[in-house]
C-alpha positions as CSV (number, residue, x, y, z in Angstrom):
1,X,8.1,27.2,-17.3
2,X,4.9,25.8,-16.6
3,X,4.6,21.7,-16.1
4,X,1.6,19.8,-15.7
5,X,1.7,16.6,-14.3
6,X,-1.2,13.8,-14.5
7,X,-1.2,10.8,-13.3
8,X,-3.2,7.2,-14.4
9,X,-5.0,5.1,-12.4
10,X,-3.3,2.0,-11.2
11,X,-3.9,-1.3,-12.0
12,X,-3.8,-2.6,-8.1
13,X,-2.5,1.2,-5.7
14,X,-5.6,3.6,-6.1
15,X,-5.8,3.8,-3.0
16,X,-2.2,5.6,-2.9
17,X,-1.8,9.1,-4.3
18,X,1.3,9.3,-6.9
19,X,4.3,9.8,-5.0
20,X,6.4,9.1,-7.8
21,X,5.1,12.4,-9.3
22,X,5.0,14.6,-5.8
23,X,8.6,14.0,-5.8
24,X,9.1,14.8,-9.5
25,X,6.7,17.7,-9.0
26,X,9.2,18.6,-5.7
27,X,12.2,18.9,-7.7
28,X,10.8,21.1,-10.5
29,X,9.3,23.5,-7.8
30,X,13.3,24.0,-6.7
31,X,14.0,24.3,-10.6
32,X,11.7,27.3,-10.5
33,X,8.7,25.8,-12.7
34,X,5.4,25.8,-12.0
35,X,3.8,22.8,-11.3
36,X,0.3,21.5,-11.3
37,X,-0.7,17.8,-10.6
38,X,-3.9,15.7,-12.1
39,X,-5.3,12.4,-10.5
40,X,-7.7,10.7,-13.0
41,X,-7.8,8.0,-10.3
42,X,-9.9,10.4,-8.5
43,X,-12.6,10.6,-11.2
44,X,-11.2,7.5,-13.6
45,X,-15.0,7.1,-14.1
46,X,-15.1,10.5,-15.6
47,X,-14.3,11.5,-19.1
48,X,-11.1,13.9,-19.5
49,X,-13.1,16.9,-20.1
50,X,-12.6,18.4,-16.7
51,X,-8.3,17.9,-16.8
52,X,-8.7,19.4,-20.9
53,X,-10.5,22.5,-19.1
54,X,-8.1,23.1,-16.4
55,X,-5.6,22.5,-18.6
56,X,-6.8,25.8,-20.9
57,X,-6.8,27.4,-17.7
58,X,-3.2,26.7,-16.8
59,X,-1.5,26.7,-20.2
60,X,1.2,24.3,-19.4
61,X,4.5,24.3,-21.9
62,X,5.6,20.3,-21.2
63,X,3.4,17.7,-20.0
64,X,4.6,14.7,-17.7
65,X,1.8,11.8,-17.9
66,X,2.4,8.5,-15.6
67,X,1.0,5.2,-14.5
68,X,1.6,2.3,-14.5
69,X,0.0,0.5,-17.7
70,X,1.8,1.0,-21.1
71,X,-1.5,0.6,-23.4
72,X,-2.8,3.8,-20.5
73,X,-0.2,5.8,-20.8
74,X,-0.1,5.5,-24.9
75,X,-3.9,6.3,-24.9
76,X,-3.9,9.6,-22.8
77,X,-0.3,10.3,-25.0
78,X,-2.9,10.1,-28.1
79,X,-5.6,12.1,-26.4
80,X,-3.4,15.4,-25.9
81,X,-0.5,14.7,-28.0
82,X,-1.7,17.7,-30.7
83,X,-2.2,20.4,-28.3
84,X,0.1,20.2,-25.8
85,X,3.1,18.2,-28.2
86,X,6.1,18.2,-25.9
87,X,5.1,15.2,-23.5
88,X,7.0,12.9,-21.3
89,X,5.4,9.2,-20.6
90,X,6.9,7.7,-17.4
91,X,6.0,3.8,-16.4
92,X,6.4,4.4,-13.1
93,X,4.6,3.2,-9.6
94,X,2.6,5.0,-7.0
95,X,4.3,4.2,-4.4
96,X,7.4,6.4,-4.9
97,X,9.9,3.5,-4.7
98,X,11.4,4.2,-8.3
99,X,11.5,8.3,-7.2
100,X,15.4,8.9,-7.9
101,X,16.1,7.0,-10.9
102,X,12.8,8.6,-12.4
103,X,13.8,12.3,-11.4
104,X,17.2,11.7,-13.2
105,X,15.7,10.5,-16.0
106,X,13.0,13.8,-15.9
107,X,15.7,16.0,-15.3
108,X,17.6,14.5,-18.5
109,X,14.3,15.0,-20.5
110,X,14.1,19.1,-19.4
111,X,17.8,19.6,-19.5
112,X,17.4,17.8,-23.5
113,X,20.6,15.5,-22.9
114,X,20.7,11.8,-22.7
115,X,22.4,12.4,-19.5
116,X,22.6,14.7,-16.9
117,X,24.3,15.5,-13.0
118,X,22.8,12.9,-11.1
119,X,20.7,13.5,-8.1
120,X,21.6,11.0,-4.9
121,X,18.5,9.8,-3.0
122,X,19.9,11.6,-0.1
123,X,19.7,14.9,-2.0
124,X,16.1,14.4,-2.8
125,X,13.5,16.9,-1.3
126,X,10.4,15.6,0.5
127,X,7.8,15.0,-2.1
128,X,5.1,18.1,-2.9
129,X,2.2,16.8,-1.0
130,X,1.0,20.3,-1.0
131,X,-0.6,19.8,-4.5
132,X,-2.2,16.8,-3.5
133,X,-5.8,16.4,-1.8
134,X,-4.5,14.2,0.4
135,X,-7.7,14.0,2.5
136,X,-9.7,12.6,-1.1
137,X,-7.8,9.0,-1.1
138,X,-9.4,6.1,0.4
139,X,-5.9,5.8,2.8
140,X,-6.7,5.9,6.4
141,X,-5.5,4.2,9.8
142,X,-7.5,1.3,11.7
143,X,-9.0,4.7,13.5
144,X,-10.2,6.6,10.4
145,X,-7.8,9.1,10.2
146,X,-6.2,10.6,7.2
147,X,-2.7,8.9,6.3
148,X,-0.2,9.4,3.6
149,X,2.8,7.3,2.4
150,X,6.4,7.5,3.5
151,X,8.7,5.9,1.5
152,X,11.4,3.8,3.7
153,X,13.2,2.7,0.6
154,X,14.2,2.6,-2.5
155,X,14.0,0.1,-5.7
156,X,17.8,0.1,-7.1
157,X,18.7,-2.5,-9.8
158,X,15.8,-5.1,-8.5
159,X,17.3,-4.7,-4.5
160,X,15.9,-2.6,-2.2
161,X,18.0,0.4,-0.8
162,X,16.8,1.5,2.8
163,X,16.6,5.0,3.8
164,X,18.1,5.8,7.2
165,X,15.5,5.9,10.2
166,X,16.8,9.7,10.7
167,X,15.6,10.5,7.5
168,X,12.2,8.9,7.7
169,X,11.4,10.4,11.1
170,X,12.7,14.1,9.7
171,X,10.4,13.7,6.9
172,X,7.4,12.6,9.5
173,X,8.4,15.6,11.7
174,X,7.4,17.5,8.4
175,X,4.4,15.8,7.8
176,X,3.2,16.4,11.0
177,X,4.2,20.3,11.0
178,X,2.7,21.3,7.6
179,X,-0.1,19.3,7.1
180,X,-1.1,17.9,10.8
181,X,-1.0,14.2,9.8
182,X,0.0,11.9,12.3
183,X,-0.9,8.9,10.5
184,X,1.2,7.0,8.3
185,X,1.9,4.3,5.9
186,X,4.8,2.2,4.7
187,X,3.4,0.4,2.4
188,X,6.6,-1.1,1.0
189,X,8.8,-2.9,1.2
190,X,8.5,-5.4,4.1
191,X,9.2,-3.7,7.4
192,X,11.1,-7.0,8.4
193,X,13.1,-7.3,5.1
194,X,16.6,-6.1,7.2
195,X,16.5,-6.9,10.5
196,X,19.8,-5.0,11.6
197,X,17.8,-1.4,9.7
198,X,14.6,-2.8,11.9
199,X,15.9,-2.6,15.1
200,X,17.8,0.8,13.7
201,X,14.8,2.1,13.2
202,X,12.5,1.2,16.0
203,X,15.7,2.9,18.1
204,X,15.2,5.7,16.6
205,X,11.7,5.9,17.0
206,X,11.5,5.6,20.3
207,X,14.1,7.5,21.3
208,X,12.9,10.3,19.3
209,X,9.5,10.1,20.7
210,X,7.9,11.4,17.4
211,X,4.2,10.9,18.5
212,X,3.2,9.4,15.7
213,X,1.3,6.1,14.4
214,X,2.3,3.9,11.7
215,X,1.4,1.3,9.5
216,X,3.7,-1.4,7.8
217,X,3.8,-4.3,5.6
218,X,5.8,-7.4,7.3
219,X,6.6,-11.0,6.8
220,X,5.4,-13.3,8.9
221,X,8.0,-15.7,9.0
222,X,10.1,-12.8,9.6
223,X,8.3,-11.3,12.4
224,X,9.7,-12.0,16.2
225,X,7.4,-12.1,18.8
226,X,10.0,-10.0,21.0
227,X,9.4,-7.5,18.0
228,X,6.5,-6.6,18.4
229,X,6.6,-5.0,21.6
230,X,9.3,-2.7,20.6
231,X,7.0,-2.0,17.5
232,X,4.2,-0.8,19.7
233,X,6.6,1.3,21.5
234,X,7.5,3.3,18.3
235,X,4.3,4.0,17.9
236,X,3.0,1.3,15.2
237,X,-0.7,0.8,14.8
238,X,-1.6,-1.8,12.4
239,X,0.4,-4.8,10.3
240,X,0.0,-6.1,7.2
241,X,0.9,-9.1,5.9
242,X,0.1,-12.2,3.1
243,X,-1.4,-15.4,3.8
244,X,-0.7,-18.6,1.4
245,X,-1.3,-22.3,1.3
246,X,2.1,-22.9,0.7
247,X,3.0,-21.2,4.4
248,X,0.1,-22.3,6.1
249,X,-0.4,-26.1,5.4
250,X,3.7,-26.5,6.1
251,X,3.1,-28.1,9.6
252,X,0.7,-27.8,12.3
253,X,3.3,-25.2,14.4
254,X,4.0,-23.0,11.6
255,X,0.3,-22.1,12.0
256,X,0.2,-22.1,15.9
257,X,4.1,-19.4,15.3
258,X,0.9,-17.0,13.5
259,X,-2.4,-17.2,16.0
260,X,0.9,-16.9,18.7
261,X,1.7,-13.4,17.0
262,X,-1.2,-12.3,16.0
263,X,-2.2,-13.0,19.5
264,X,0.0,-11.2,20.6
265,X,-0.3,-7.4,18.6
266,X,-3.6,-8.0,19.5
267,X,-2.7,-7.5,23.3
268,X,-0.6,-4.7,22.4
269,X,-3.4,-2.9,20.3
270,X,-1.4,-3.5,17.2
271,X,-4.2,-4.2,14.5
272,X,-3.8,-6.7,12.4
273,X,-5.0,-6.5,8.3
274,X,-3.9,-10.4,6.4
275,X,-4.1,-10.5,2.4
276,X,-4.9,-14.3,1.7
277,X,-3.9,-15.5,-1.6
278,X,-6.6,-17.7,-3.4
279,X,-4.6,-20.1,-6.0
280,X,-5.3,-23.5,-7.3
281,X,-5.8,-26.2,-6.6
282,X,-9.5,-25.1,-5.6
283,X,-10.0,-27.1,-2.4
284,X,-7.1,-25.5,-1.0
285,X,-8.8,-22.5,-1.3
286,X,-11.6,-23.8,0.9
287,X,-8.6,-25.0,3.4
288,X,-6.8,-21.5,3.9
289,X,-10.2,-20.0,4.1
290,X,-10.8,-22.0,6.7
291,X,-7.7,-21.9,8.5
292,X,-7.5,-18.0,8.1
293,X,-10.7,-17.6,9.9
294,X,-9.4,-19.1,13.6
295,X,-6.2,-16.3,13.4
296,X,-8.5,-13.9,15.3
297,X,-7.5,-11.4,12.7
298,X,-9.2,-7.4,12.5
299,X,-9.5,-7.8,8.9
300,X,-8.8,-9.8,5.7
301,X,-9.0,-9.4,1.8
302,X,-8.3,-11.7,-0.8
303,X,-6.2,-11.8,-3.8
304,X,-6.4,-13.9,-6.6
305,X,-3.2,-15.1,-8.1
306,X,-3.3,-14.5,-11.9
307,X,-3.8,-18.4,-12.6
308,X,-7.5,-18.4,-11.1
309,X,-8.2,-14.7,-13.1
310,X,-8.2,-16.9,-16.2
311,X,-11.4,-18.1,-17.0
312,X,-13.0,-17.3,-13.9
313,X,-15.5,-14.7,-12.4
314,X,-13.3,-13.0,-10.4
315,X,-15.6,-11.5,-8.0
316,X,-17.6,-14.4,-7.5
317,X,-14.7,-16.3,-6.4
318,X,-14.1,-13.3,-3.8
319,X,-17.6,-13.2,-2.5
320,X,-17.6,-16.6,-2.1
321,X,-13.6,-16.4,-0.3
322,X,-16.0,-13.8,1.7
323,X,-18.7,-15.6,2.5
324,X,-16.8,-18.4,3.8
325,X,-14.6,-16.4,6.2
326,X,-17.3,-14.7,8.0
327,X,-18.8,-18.3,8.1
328,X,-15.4,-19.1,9.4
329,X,-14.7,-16.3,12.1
330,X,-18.6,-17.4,13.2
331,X,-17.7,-20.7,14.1
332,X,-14.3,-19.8,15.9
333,X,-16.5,-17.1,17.6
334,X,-18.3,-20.3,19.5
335,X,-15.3,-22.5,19.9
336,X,-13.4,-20.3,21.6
337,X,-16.3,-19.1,24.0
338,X,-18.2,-23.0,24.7
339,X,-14.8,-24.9,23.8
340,X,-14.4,-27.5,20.7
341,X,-17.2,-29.4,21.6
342,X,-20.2,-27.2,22.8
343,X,-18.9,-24.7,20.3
344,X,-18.9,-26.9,17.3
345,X,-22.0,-28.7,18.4
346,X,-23.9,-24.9,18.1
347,X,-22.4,-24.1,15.4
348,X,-24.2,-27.5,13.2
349,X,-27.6,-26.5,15.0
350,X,-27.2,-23.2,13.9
351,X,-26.4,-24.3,10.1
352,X,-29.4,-26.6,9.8
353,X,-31.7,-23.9,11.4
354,X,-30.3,-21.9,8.7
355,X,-30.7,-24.5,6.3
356,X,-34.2,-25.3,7.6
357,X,-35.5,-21.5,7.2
358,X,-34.2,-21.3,3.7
């Protein structure tokens, strides 16, 4: 049986290929189908013309379409419902959290029962990376190299499952054997969400010596500073995290705990990436703006939380979030090389030059 697969861009995880489908698209390979795989987020620009002509080509009998937007989904349902009729629309993420509930649920649909044998998330294979271009998504270390996702849990019931640091570093192993990547993300959920499978896995890690570099998301009020060193050990390369005025403006030495620790994976070449999440009221934005630029952070982005997407220009708010960091990072730049006074001193002669040029 021939399958074919395509998946929707996504409202916020372009960046990610859909691992939800490579493992779908894994477990129909062992059912003997033939599988092929279609990323509009690659070309969502383009019309569907090209995915209609390979799809002549390839003559598929059922048809799995996915994202992560019902109104999406319904549309593309529309577009090839009358030549290729027997079609599956899945509501599913990117990120290949939701992979063995939604395999079930596919394997119900081409078994046509309303059950069927359930598959275990232990059971499930590695997902087919093989029909992705891996090397085409805008994913890639603080070095530039090519990285792809590993999942390190899964999303059971609204609680997260975690997979056991044995399996994670088998499925890296592969990774690194068949397609030579040596880079890779966990991109949810939060590395430091259970502390007792954290140190299980950072154990593991560096035991096993895996000669690889990762990337995680982590909570900051989570994060240890006697962490992080074991972090660098196994091998990770970069955090991520979320910065919000409710966290930072809580006292004076919850925002000395993150320069400490971001201070810190500096030192141990641990790069450091901070989402800062713009919310009203608006001179608190101006505040964490501020306060984010002395962190000494590699990099920053900014997130609007859906109360400021109402009504406002959405990108003007993040040029001028933008604007103000590097203005920001600037002034910290001077401080911390002339001290508080000379440093701030410059940095007012260098606004009213600015000013005075203008």
């Amino acid at each position: 049986m021939k399958i074919a697969l395509i998946a929707l861009p996504s409202k916020q995880q372009n960046r990610l290929p859909p691992l939800t489908l490579a493992y779908i698209a894994a477990i129909l390979e062992q059912r003997r189908a033939i599988v092929r795989l279609y990323d509009r987020a690659l070309d969502s620009a383009g019309s569907w013309n090209d995915i209609r002509r390979r799809l002549q080509t390839f003559q598929p009998q059922r048809m799995i379409i996915a994202g992560d937007d019902n109104r999406v989904i319904e549309q593309a349902v529309t577009h090839f419902h009358q030549t290729y009729p027997d079609i599956l629309p899945l509501l599913v993420q990117r990120t290949g959290r939701e992979a063995p509930t939604i395999v079930n649920n596919v394997m119900a649909w081409l078994d046509g029962t309303d059950t069927t044998t359930e598959l275990s998330a232990d059971a499930l294979p590695y997902p087919a990376r093989h029909l992705l271009s891996l090397e085409r998504y805008a994913l890639r270390a603080p070095g530039g190299e090519v990285q792809t996702p590993v999942v390190i849990g899964w999303s059971d019931r609204g609680k997260w499952v975690m997979r056991s640091p044995h399996a994670i570093g088998q499925e890296i192993q592969a990774v690194m054997a068949e397609f030579g990547i040596r880079n890779v993300l966990f991109c949810e959920p939060e590395l430091t969400i259970d502390q007792s499978w954290l140190n299980d896995l950072l154990d593991y890690f560096i035991k096993a010596n895996l000669n690889v570099r990762w990337q995680a998301t982590v909570t900051l009020e989570d994060l240890r500073e006697e962490t992080l060193l074991r972090l660098a050990q196994a091998g990770c390369e970069a955090l991520t995290f979320s910065i919000a005025a409710s966290s930072m403006f809580d006292s004076a030495q919850s925002r000395q705990q993150v320069r400490k620790l971001i201070n810190s994976a500096s030192e141990l070449s641990i790069y450091t990436h901070a989402t800062v999440l713009l919310e009203p009221p608006y001179e608190a934005i101006a505040r964490l703006i501020d306060v984010a630029s002395t962190f000494g952070l590699n990099d920053v982005s900014f997130e609007l939380m859906q109360t400021l997407r109402v009504g406002d220009d959405e990108q003007q708010i993040q040029r001028f979030a933008r604007q103000r960091y590097q203005q920001g990072r600037s002034r910290q730049r001077l401080i911390d090389r002339f001290g508080p006074a000379l440093g701030g001193l410059l940095w007012q002669l260098r606004v009213q030059h600015l000013a005075e040029d203008e």
